[in-house]
Structures are given as structure tokens and as C-alpha cells.
C-alpha positions as CSV (number, residue, x, y, z in Angstrom):
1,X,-42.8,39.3,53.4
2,X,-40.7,37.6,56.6
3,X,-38.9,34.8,54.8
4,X,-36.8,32.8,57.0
5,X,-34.8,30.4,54.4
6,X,-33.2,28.3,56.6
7,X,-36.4,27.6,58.7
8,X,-38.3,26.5,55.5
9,X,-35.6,24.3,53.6
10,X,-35.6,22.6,57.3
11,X,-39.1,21.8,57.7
12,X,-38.8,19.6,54.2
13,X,-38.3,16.1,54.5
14,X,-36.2,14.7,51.3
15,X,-35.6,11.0,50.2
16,X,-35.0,9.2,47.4
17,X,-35.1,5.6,46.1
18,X,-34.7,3.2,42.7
19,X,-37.1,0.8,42.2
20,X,-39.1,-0.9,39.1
21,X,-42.2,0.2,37.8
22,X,-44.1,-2.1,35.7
23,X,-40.9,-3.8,35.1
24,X,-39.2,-1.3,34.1
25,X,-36.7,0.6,36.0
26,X,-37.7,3.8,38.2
27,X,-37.2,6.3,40.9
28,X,-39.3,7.7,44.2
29,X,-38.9,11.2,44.8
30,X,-40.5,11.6,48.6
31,X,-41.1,14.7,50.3
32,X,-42.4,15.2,53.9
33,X,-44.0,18.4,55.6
34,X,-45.7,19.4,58.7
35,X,-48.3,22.0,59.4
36,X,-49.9,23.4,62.3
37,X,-53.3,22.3,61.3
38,X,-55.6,19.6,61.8
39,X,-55.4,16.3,59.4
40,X,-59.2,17.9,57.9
41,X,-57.9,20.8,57.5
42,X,-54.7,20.1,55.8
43,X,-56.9,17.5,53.4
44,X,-59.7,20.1,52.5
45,X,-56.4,22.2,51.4
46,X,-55.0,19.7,49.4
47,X,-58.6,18.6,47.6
48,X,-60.4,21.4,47.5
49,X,-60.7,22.8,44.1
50,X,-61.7,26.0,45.4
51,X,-58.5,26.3,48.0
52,X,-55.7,24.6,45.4
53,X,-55.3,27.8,43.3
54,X,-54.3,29.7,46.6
55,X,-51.3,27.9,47.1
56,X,-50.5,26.0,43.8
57,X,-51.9,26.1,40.4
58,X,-55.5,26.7,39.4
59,X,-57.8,22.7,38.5
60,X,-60.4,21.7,36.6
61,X,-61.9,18.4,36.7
62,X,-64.0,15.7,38.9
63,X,-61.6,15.3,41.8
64,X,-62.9,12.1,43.2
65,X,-62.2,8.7,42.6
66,X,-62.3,8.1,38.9
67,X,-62.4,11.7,38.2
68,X,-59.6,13.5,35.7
69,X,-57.8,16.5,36.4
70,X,-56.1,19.9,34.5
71,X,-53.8,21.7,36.7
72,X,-53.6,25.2,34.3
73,X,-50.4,25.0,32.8
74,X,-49.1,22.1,33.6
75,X,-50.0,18.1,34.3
76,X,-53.2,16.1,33.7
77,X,-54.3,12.9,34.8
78,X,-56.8,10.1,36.6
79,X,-57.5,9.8,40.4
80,X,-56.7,6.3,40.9
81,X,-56.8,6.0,45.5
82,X,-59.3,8.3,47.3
83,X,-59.3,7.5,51.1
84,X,-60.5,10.7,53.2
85,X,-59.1,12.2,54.7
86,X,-55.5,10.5,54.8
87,X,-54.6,9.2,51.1
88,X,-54.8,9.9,47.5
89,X,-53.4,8.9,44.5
90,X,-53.2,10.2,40.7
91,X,-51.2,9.9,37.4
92,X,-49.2,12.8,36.5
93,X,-49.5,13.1,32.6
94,X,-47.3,15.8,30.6
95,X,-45.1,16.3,27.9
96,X,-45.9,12.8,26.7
97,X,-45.2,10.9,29.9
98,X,-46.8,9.7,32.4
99,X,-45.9,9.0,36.1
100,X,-47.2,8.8,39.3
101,X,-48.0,10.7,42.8
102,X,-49.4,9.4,46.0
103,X,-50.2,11.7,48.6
104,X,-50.3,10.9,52.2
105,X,-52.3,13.0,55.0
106,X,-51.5,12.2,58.7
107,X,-52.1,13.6,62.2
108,X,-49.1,14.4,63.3
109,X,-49.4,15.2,66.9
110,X,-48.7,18.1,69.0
111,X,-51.3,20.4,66.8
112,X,-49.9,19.4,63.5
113,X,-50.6,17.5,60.4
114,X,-48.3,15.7,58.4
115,X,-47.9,15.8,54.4
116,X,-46.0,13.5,52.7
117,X,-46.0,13.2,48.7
118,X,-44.1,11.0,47.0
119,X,-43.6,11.2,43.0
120,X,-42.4,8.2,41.3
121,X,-41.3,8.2,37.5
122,X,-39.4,5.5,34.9
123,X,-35.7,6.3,34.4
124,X,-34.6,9.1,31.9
125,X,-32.1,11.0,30.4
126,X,-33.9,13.8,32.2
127,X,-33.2,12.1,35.3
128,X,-29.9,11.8,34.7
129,X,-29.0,15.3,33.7
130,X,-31.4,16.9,37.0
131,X,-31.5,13.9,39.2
132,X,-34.5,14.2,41.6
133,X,-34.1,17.6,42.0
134,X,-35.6,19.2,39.0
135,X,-39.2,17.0,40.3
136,X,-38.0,17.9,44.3
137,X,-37.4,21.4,44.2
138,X,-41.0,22.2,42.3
139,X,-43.0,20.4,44.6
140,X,-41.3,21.9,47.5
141,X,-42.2,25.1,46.4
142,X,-46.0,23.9,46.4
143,X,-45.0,22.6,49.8
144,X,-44.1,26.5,50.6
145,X,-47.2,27.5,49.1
146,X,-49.6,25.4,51.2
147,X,-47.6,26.9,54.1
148,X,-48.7,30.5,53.8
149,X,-52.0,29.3,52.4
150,X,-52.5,27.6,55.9
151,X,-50.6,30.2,58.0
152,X,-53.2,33.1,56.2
153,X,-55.7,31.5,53.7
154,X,-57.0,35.4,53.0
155,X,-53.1,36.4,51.8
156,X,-53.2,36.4,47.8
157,X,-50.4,33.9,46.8
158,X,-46.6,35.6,46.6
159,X,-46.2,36.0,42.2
160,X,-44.0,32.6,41.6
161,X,-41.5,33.9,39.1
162,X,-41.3,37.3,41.3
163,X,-40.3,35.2,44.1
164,X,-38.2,33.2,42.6
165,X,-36.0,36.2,41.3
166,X,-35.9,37.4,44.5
167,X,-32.8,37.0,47.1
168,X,-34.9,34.6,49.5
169,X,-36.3,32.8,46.4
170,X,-33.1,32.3,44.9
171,X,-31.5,31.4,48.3
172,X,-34.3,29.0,48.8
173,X,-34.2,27.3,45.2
174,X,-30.4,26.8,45.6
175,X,-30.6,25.4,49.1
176,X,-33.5,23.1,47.9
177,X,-31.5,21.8,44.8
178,X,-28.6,20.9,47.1
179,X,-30.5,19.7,49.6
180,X,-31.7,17.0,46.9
181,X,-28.1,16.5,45.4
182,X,-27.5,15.1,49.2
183,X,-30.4,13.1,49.4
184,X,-29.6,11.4,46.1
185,X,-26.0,11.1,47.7
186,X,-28.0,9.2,50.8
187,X,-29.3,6.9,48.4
188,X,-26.2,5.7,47.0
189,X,-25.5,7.8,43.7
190,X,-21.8,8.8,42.9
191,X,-21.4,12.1,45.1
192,X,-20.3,14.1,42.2
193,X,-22.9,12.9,39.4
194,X,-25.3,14.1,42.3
195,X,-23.9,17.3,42.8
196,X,-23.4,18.2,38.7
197,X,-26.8,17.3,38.8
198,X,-28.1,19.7,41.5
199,X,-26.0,22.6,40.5
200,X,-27.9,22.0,36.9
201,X,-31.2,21.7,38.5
202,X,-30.3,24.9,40.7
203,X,-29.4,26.7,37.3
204,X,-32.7,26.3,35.7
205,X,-34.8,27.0,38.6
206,X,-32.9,30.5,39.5
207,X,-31.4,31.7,36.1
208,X,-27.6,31.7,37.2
209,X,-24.8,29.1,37.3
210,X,-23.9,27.7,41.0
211,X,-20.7,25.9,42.3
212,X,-21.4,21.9,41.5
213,X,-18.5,21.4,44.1
């Protein structure tokens, strides 16, 4: 596979924010992609039982409004906000919590669409050993997915964990996980908190200790 790291750890958008959720204290993971696709297109791939498993995790459910949904493996939940083709939202239910993702579909000129998704959680200890990495980094590599899945729908989808051992894939989790320690910086968290944080988050994704300096 041509994997150009640098070129894909660009193409993210990464922010972060604190807030309150239901009163309670909380945090907005945001991440921003664009794709040389057309706004339909880029919704059919990101609601489309049938195209989901070919760049993220196999579904089962009613996606639509109301509807509840399995992703195999991993999180649960209710479709709470179904606008086609630009907005949906969902809860994300697993290991006992629950927390929330709103997905945004744009045109985005030029021949491109525009994805942004934004994951928003209450504080945690879990939070405060990974910071928004641990949540960033995963969904980035769904973001990664969906690329080659537009770029070549009929190409089976790369083996995750294969990947992930890989040079590129370990290059690319580490350069994610740092990029998120920054944007955590960006949002006003003690520089070296945020950069323990990443270089734990880069740890767990890749197997190997990294350099939290």
C-alpha cells in the first residue's frame, strides 16, 4: 500500500474543549476531514449499513431516527438527530457509559466534502490518564478508513491490528497521539500533563513506550 504519513496526519483537523454536560463537567473531542467526494456521497458512506463495514466496523440495527445500533465489537446506542444529508447524532454506550457523538456532513467546495465528528464525554479518570487522545486517535483511524473506502470502495479494508504493527501504522498512531497532546495544549491544559498523557495513549495504541518529552 502507498501510505504517505505525513499527508494523512495533515488532512485531520483536531480540537478540544471543557464544557458541562447535564451539569456535570465534560470534554468535546472534535475532528475535521475532507474528501474528494460529493456531500451525498460522503453521507451514503457514513449511513449506509451496507458501506460502514468497508471502512469501520460491521452494524446492526434501524439506523434512522429513533432506531438503535451495534457496532460488532464495540459501542451501542440511540439515533437521537437525523437531518439528510448533513447531520446526525447518536449515544455512544460501552463499558457502562454512555456519551455522545454528533456528526456533521458539509459541501466543502472545490469537489470535496467535509466531515466533522465531534465526541463529547463526562470527565474521568480515563480522561485524565489518556486525555482526548485515547477517543482522537481511534476515530481518526475510522477517518483513514473512510479515506480509502472513498478513494477505492472495491479495495477490501487494510487488517486493523496488521496495520497498526506496521512502520506507517505505528508512525501514524504516534503522530496522531501527539498531534492530540498539542491540541489539548491549545486548549489550555498543563503542557506536560498533556504530553504524559499522549505518550500513554501512543503506548497503548502501538505496543511500545514513546518519549513524553
Amino acid at each position: 500500500m502507498n501510505f504517505n504519513v505525513e499527508e494523512n496526519l495533515g488532512a485531520v483537523e483536531r480540537s478540544v474543549s471543557s464544557l458541562e454536560r447535564d451539569g456535570q463537567p465534560a470534554h468535546a473531542v472534535i475532528l475535521a476531514r475532507s474528501y474528494a467526494t460529493t456531500q451525498a456521497d460522503l453521507w451514503d458512506a457514513v449511513t449506509n449499513a451496507e458501506r460502514i463495514p468497508g471502512w469501520f466496523l460491521p452494524i446492526t440495527g434501524d439506523l434512522e431516527l429513533g432506531g438503535r445500533y451495534q457496532l460488532e465489537g464495540n459501542a451501542g446506542g440511540s439515533i437521537t438527530a437525523c437531518e439528510p444529508p448533513s447531520h446526525y447524532a447518536i449515544t455512544w454506550e460501552f463499558g457502562g457509559d454512555v456519551s455522545w457523538v454528533d456528526v456533521r456532513v458539509a459541501d466543502d467546495g472545490g469537489g470535496q466534502a467535509r466531515l466533522t465528528v465531534t465526541h463529547t464525554f463526562n470527565h474521568s479518570d480515563h480522561w485524565e490518564t489518556y486525555g482526548p487522545g485515547a477517543t482522537g486517535v481511534g476515530f481518526e483511524m475510522g477517518l483513514l478508513g473512510l479515506s480509502m473506502h472513498l478513494t477505492d470502495p472495491d479495495q477490501p479494508k487494510p487488517d486493523p491490528m496488521e496495520f497498526a504493527m506496521s512502520p506507517d501504522g505505528k508512525a501514524l498512531l504516534t503522530g496522531s497521539s501527539q498531534a492530540w497532546g498539542d491540541a489539548d495544549i491549545a486548549a489550555g491544559t498543563d503542557p506536560a500533563l498533556a504530553r504524559t498523557a499522549a505518550a500513554r495513549t501512543a503506548a497503548f495504541y502501538t505496543g511500545e513506550e514513546t518519549d513524553a518529552g
